[in-house]
Legacy VTK file of the C-alpha trace (Angstrom):
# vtk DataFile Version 3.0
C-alpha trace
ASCII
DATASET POLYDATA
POINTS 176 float
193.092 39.830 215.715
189.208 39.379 215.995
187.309 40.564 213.776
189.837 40.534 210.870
186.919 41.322 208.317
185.886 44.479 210.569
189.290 45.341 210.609
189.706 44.894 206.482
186.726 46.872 205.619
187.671 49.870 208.269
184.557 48.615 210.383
185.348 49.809 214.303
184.405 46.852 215.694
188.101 44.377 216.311
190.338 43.843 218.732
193.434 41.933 219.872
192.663 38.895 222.154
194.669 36.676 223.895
194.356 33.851 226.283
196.367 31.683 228.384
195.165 28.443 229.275
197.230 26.565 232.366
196.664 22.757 232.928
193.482 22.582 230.786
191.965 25.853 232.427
191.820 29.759 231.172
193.877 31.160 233.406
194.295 34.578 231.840
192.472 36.840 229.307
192.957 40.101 227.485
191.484 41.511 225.035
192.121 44.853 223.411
189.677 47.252 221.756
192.292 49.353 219.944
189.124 51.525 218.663
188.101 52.484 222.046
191.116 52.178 223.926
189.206 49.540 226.273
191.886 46.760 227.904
190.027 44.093 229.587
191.618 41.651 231.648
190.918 38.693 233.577
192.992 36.630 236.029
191.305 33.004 236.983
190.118 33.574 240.871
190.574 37.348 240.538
187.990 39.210 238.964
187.698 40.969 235.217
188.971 44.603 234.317
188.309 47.256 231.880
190.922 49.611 232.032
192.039 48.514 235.757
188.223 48.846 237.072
186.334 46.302 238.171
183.450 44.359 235.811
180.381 42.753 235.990
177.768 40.905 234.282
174.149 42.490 233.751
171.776 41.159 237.068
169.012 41.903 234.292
166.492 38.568 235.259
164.465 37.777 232.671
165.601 36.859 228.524
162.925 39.204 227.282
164.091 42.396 228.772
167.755 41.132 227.262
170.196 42.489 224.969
171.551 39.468 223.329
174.891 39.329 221.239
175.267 36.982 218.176
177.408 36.363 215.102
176.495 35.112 211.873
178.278 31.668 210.695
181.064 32.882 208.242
182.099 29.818 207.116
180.368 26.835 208.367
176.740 26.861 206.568
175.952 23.297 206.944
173.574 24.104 210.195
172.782 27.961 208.882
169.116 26.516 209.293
169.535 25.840 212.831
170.799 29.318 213.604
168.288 30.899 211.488
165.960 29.241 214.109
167.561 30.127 216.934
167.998 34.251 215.792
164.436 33.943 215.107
163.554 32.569 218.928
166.146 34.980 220.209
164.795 38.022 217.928
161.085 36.848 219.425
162.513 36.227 223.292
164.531 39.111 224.039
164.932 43.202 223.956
167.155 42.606 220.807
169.912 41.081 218.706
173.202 42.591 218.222
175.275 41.737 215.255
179.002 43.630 215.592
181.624 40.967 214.466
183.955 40.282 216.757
183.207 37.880 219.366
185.853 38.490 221.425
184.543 41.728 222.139
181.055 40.428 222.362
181.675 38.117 225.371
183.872 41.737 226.792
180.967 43.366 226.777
178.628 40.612 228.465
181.185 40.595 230.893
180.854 44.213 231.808
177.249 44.188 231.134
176.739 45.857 228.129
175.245 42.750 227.055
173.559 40.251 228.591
174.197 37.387 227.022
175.232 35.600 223.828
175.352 32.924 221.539
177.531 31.546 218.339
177.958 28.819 216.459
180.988 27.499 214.633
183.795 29.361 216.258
187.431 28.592 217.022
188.664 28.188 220.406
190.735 31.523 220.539
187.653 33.400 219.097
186.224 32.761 222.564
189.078 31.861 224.736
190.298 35.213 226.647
186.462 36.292 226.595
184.815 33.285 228.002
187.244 34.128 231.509
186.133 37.489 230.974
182.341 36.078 231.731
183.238 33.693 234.370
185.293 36.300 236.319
182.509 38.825 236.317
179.891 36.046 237.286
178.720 35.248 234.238
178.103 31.537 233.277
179.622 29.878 229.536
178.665 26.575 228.051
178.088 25.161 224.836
174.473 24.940 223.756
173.292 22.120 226.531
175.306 24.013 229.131
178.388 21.883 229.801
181.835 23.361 229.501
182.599 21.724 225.722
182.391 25.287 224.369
186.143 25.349 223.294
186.230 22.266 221.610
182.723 22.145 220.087
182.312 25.823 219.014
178.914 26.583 219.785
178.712 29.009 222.518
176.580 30.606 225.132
177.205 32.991 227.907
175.635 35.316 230.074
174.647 36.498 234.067
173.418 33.144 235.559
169.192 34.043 234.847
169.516 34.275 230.862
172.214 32.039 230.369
169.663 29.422 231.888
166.586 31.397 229.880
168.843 30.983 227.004
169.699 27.121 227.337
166.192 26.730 227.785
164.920 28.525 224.212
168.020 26.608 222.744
167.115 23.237 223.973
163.723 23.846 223.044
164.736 23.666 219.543
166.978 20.532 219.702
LINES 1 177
176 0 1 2 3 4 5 6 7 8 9 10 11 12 13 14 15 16 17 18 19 20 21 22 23 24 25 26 27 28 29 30 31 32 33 34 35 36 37 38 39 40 41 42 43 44 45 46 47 48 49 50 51 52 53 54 55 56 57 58 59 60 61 62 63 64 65 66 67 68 69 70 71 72 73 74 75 76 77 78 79 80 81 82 83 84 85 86 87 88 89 90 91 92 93 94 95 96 97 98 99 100 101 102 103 104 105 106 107 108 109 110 111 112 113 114 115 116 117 118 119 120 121 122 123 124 125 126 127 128 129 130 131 132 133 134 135 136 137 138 139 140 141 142 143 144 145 146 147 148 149 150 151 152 153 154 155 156 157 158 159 160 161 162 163 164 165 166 167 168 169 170 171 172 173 174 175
C-alpha cells in the first residue's frame, strides 16, 4: 500500500502498487486507486492503461506552464535543505506544486498526463517501481536527479514527457 499515512488518517489519496521486475528491468506495473476505481497497467514494450484505455504523458513544452508533483521527505531529513531549495525553484519555475502523498499514484498520473512531471527524494524502490513503467510506457522519461537510470537504487527521482523532464534536470542541476 502507498500512501499508508493517507490511508491511516482516511485521506483519499493511496493505492495498491505492484511491480515486476524481469532480469534487472520493470517489466510490469499496476497500480490501484481503490478511491477512484482507476487500474493502471503497464506491460514493458506495450503501452500503459487506465482502466484498459490507452495513456499518455502531457506534450505540455515548457516547465513553467507545468503541473509538477512532489512529496515531502518523511523520514530522511538529513538533505530537507536541499529539497527546500528545489520546491522553492520548482514553486518559482512551474504552473504549480502538488503535494498528495502517494507517489505511486503521482508518477500514474504523469503517466496519463494529469501531471507533467515530478520529483522526490528519499524513496524506496517499490514506492516508484510499477509507476516509473507507467512513465516510460506512455513516453515519459525517469532518472534520478542527473538523469541516469539509478532512480531505484538511489531514491531520488524525476519523471516526466521528454521537454520538462530535461527543463527539470536542468533547474535541478542548477542547484548541485
Amino acid at each position: 500500500l502507498d500512501g499508508t499515512t493517507n490511508f491511516l488518517h482516511g485521506f483519499p489519496q493511496y493505492a495498491v502498487s505492484i511491480g515486476l521486475q524481469h532480469r534487472g528491468q520493470m517489466a510490469q506495473a499496476v497500480v490501484y486507486d481503490v478511491v477512484h476505481n482507476e487500474l493502471f497497467t503497464a506491460t514493458r514494450g506495450r503501452g500503459a492503461f487506465v482502466n484498459d484505455r490507452r495513456i499518455r504523458v502531457s506534450s505540455r513544452p515548457m516547465l513553467r506552464d507545468a503541473l509538477i508533483g512532489t512529496g515531502f521527505p518523511y523520514r530522511e531529513f538529513s538533505r530537507i535543505d536541499r529539497y527546500v531549495e528545489l520546491f522553492k525553484a520548482f514553486a518559482q519555475g512551474s504552473a504549480g506544486l502538488r503535494r498528495p502523498g502517494a507517489a505511486s499514484l503521482d508518477l500514474a498520473y504523469v503517466a496519463a498526463g494529469r501531471l507533467d512531471g515530478f520529483f522526490e527524494m528519499g524513496l524506496a524502490p517499490w514506492d516508484m517501481a510499477a509507476g516509473s513503467l507507467l512513465v516510460l510506457e506512455a513516453g515519459g522519461l525517469v532518472g534520478d536527479f542527473k538523469g541516469d537510470e539509478g532512480y531505484l537504487e538511489g531514491g531520488d527521482i524525476v519523471c516526466g514527457n521528454p521537454k520538462v523532464f530535461a527543463q527539470m534536470i536542468a533547474t535541478i542541476a542548477g542547484r548541485a
